[in-house]
C-alpha positions as CSV (number, residue, x, y, z in Angstrom):
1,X,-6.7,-46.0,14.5
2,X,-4.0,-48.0,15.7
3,X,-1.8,-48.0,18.7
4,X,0.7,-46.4,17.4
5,X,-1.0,-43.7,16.1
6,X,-2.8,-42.8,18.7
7,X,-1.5,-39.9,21.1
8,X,1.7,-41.2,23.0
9,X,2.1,-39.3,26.8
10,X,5.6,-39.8,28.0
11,X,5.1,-40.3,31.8
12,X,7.4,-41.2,35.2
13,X,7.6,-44.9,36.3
14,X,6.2,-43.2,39.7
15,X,3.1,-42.5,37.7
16,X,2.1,-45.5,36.3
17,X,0.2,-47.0,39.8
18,X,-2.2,-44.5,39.5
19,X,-3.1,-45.9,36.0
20,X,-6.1,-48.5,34.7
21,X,-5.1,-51.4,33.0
22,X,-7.4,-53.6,31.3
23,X,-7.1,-57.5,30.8
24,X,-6.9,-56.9,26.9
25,X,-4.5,-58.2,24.9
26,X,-3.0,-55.1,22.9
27,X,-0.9,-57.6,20.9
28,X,-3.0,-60.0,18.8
29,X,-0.3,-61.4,16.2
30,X,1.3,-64.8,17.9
31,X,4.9,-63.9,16.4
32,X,4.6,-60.3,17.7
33,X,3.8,-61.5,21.5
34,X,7.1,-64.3,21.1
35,X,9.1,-60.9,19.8
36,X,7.4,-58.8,22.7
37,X,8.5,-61.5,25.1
38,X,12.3,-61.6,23.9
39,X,12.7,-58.1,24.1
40,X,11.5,-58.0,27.4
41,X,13.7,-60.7,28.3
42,X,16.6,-58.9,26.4
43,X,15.4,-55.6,28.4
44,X,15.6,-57.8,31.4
45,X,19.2,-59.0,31.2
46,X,20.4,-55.4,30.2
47,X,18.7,-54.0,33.2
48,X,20.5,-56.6,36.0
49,X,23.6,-56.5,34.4
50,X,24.0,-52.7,33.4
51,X,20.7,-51.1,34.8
52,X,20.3,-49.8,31.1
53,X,17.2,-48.4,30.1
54,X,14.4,-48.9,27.9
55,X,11.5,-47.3,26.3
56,X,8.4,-49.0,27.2
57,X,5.3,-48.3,24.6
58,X,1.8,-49.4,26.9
59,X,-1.8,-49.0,26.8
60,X,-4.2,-48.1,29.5
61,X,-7.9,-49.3,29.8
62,X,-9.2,-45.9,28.6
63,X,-7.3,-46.6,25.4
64,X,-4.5,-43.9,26.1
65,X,-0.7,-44.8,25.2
66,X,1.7,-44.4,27.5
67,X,5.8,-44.6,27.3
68,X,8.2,-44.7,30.1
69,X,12.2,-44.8,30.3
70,X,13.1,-47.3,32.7
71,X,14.5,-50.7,33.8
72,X,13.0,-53.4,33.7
73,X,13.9,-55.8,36.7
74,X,11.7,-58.7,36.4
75,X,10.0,-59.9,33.5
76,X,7.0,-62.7,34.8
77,X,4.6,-64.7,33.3
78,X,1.9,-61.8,33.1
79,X,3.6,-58.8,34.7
80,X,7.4,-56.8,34.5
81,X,8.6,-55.7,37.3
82,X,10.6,-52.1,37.5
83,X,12.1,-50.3,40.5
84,X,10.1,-49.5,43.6
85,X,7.8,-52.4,43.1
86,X,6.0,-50.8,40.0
87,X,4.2,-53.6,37.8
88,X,2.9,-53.4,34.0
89,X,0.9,-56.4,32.6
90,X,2.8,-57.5,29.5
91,X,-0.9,-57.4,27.9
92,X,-0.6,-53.9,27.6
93,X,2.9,-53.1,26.3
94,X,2.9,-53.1,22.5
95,X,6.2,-52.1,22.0
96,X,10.0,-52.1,23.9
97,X,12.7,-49.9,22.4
């Protein structure tokens, strides 16, 4: 089963310390982790600029996807960064609408 078909749990930014998250790479095709990257990046400029939102499509270490509307920040080299501190590892988010 894929990612994306598995059972997607729309959840509160506030929610997603409490969550596991594995060292996995969820994205394994070189062109889709440049394209994760940009829109990240893209997300990241639309955030500072006009605190837009975004959907954000990650995976935990149980194997359970997650979304969440929010800004993003601060995009790092292993982590975003949304309000209150919050961090994601970009290892885990397989998708950014």
């Amino acid at each position: 089963m894929t990612t994306l078909e598995k059972e997607m749990v729309t959840i509160q930014k506030e929610k997603v310390p409490t969550l596991l998250f594995s060292q996995r790479e969820v994205v394994t095709d070189p062109e889709a982790k440049k394209l994760r990257l940009l829109e990240l990046q893209k997300s990241q400029i639309l955030g500072n600029i006009s605190h837009a939102k975004v959907w954000i499509y990650f995976e935990t270490a149980e194997g359970q996807t997650y979304r969440i509307n929010t800004t993003i920040w601060a995009v790092g080299e292993k982590f975003i960064s949304l309000k209150g501190g919050i961090t994601i590892p970009i290892s885990s988010i397989f998708k950014i609408d």
